[in-house]
N, C-alpha and C positions, 0 to 999 in steps of 0.2 A: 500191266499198267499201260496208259495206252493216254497221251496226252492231248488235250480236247481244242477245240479250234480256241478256245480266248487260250490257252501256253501260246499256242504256234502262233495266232495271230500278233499277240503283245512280242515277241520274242523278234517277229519279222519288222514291228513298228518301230522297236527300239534298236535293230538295225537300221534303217530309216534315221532314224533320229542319229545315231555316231557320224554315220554317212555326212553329216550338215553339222558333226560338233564344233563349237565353236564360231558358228557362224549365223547364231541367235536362233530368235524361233523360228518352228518349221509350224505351216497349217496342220491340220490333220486332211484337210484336203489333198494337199502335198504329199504327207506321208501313205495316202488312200493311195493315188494313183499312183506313186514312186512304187508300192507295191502290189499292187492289184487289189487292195483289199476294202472291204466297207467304212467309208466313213461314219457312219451311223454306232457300228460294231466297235469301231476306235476310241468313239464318244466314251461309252460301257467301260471300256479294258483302261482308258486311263487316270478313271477316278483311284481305284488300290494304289494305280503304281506311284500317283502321287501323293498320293496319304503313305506310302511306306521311302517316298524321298527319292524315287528312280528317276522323276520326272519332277519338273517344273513346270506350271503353267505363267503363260503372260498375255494377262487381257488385250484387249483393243485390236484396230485395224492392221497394227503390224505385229500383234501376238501369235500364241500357238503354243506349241511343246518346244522343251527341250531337257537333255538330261541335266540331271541335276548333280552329277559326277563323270569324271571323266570313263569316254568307255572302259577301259584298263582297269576300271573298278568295280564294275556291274555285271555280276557272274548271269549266266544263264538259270545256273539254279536259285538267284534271288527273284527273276523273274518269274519263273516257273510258281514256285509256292508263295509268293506276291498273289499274283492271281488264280492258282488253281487247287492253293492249301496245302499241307505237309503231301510228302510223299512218302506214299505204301505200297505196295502191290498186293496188300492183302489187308483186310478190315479188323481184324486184330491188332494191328501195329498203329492203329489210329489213337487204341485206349490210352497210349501215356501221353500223345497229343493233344487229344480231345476229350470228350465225355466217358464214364466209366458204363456208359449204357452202350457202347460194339464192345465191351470184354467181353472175353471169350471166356468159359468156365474152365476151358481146356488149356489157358496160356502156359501157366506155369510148368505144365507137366507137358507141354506140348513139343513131340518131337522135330517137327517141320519150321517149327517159329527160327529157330536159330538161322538155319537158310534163308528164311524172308525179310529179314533181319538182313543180313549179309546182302544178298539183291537190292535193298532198299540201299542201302551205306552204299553201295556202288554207283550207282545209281544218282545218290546224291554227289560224291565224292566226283563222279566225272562230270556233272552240271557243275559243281562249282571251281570245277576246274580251268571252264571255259567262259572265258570274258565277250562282252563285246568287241576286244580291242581284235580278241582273236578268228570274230567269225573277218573282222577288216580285215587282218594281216591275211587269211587265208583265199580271201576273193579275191586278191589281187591277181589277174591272169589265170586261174585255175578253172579246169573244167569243172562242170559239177557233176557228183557220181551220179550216172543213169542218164546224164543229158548230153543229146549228141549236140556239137555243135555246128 
């Protein structure tokens, strides 16, 4: 499984946005250049996350985003499948998600499902383990792994 630039990108936006919680809306211009990323691309990633309540918008000259709960309450893994759909590592584990048209003929007798089943639970289990509150508390003065300072 391999998570696609709209996870990482929403996921860095909506860091962005805790970063400024409570201190009304932020532009998506703001949150573009706070973190490197496309304005254009932010446009896209924030319609789901506002239709599923992550996000609020507020029109006019001093609108923008903002969450729509406090970080402490908005896991990585509601972000995640927000915008990028259930999580599988494999196209079998789609079918009780989705359409009976990726079942596999082979599910039920399938000796390998159980394992991918299990990677997926983990998988989910450790996204929704991890908050917003806690990519904050963990920036605080930390290096980051692989970056020299």
């Amino acid at each position: 499984m391999k998570i696609s630039t709209k996870g990482r990108y929403s996921v860095t936006a909506l860091y962005e946005l805790a970063l400024h919680y409570g201190e009304g809306p932020v532009s998506l211009k703001s949150v573009a250049q706070g973190q490197g990323l496309s304005e254009n691309y932010l446009e896209q990633l924030m319609v789901p996350l506002r239709r599923a309540g992550i996000v609020k918008s507020i029109r006019g000259a001093q609108g923008g985003y903002m969450l729509a709960k406090s970080p402490a309450e908005i896991t990585i893994g509601a972000i995640i499948t927000t915008v990028e759909g259930p999580i599988a590592v494999v196209d079998c584990l789609l079918a009780d998600a989705e359409s009976a048209e990726q079942f596999c003929d082979r599910a039920c007798a399938c000796v390998t499902r159980g394992i991918w089943e299990k990677v997926c639970d983990s998988i989910s289990e450790v996204l929704e383990s991890i908050t917003l509150q806690t990519l904050l508390n963990n920036d605080k003065g930390k290096d980051k792994i692989g970056c020299a300072r």
